[in-house]
C-alpha positions in Angstrom: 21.6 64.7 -10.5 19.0 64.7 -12.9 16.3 61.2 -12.7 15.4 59.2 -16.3 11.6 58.9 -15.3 11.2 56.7 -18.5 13.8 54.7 -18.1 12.6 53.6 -14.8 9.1 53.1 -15.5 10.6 50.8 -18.4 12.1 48.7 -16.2 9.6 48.5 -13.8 6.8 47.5 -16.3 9.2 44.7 -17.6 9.6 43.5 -14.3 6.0 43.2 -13.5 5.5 42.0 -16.9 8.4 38.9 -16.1 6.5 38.9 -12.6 2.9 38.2 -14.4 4.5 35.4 -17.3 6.0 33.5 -13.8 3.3 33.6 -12.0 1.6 32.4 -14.5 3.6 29.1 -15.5 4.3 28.2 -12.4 0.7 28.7 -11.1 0.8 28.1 -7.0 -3.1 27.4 -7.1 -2.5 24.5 -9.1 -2.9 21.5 -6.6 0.2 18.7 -6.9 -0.1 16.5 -9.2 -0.7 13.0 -7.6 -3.6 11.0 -6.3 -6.1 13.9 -5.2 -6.8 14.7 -8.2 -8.5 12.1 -9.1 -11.3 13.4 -7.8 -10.9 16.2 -4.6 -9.8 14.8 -1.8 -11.1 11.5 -1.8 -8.9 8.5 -3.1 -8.1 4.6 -2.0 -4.8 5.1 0.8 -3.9 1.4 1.9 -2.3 1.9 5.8 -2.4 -1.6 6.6 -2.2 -4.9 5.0 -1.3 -8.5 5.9 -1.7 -11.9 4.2 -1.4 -15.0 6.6 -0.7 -13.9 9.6 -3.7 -15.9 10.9 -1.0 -19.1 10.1 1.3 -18.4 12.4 0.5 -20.5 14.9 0.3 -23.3 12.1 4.2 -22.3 11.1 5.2 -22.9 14.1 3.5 -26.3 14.5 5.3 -26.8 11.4 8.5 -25.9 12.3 8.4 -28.0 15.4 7.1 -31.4 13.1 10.5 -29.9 11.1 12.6 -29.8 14.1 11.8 -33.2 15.6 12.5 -35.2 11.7 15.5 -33.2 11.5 16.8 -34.8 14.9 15.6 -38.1 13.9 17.4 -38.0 10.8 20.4 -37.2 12.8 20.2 -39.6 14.9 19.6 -42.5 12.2 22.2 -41.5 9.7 24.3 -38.6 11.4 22.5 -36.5 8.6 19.8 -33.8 7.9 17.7 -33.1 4.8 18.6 -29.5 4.2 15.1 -28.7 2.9 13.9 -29.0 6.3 15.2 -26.1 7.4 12.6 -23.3 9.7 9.8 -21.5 8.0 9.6 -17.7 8.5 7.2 -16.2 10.9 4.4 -13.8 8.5 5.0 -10.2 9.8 2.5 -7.7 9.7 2.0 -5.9 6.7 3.9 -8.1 4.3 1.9 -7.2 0.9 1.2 -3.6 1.9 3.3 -2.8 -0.8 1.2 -5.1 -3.5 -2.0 -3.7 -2.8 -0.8 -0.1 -2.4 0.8 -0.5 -6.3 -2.5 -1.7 -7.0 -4.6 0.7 -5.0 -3.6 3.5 -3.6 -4.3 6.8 -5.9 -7.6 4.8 -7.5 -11.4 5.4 -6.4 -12.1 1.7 -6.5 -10.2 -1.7 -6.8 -11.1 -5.2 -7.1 -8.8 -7.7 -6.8 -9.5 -12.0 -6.1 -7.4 -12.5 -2.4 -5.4 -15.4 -3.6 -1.6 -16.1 -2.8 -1.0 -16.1 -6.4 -2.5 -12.4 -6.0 -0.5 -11.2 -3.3 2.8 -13.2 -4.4 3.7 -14.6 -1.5 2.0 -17.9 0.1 3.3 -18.2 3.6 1.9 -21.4 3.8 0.2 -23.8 1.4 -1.6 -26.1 4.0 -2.8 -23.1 5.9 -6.2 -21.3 4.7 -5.4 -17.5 5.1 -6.7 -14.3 5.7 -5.9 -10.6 4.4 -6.4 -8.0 6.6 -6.7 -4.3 5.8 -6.9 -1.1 7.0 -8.0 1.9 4.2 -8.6 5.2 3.9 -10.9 7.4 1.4 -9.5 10.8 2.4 -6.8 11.8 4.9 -8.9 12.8 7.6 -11.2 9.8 7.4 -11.0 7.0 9.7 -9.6 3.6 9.4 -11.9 1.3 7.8 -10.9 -2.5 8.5 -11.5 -5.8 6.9 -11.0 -9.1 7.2 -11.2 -11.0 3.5 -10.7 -15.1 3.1 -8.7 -16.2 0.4 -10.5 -16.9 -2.5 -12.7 -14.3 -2.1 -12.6 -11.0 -4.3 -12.8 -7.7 -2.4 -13.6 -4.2 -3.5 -12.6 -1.0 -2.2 -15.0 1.8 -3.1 -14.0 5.5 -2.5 -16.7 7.2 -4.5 -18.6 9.8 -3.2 -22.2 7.0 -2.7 -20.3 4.6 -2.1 -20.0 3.3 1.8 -17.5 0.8 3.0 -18.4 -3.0 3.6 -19.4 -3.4 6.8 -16.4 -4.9 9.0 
């Protein structure tokens, strides 16, 4: 059985050569695309965040002030107004979502902490609070604040920069 030596050093450069071209396009060095490159490793991550949970204890004031005109308007016409119906309990994290849509992938963000803001108001007689929890890299630890509505916060992830103090 006689070998075709060119042959099969034909095909075997065009294989390297269709090796080489994919290697090329798809490029495995290339890092993801996605929020580390905006600049390395370091970029806003929101972990935590929660609007008026501070009012809970006024909620359920409220909802007992609720609960007592709702029995006296039983009792004096057999009826109760419908609009008086519980408020919700705020759970943790409730605008985690918002700020991360705002935040997370950036090196800094300001925003004013307002319901308006934060689209939801848990509350309007309550004065609340935001808390949050951040990151700058992956590996960085938690950074927490406390912010009172109607104040603006920024989050700064540059490579100067240094968070608020708590």
């Amino acid at each position: 059985m006689r070998h075709n030596w060119k042959f099969h050093a034909m095909a075997l450069t065009i294989i390297c050569a269709l090796i080489v071209v994919l290697y090329v396009i798809i490029d495995p060095n290339k890092p993801p695309p996605g929020p580390s490159q905006v600049a390395g490793d370091r970029f806003i991550q929101i972990y935590t965040a929660s609007w008026g949970e501070n009012c809970n204890s006024f909620i359920e004031q409220e909802n007992l002030n609720r609960q007592q005109l709702r029995l006296q308007q039983k009792v004096a016409n057999d009826t109760a107004d419908a609009s008086l119906k519980p408020l919700p309990r705020i759970n943790s994290d409730n605008v985690l979502s918002v700020l991360g849509a705002r935040c997370n992938g950036k090196l800094d963000c300001t925003f004013y902490v307002t319901s308006e803001e934060l689209k939801i108001e848990p509350l309007a007689s309550c004065f609340k609070q935001l808390v949050i929890g951040y990151r700058c890299f992956a590996y960085d630890r938690l950074w927490t604040h406390t912010i009172n509505q109607g104040e603006n916060i920024t989050i700064d992830c540059h490579e100067n920069a240094t968070p608020p103090a708590p």
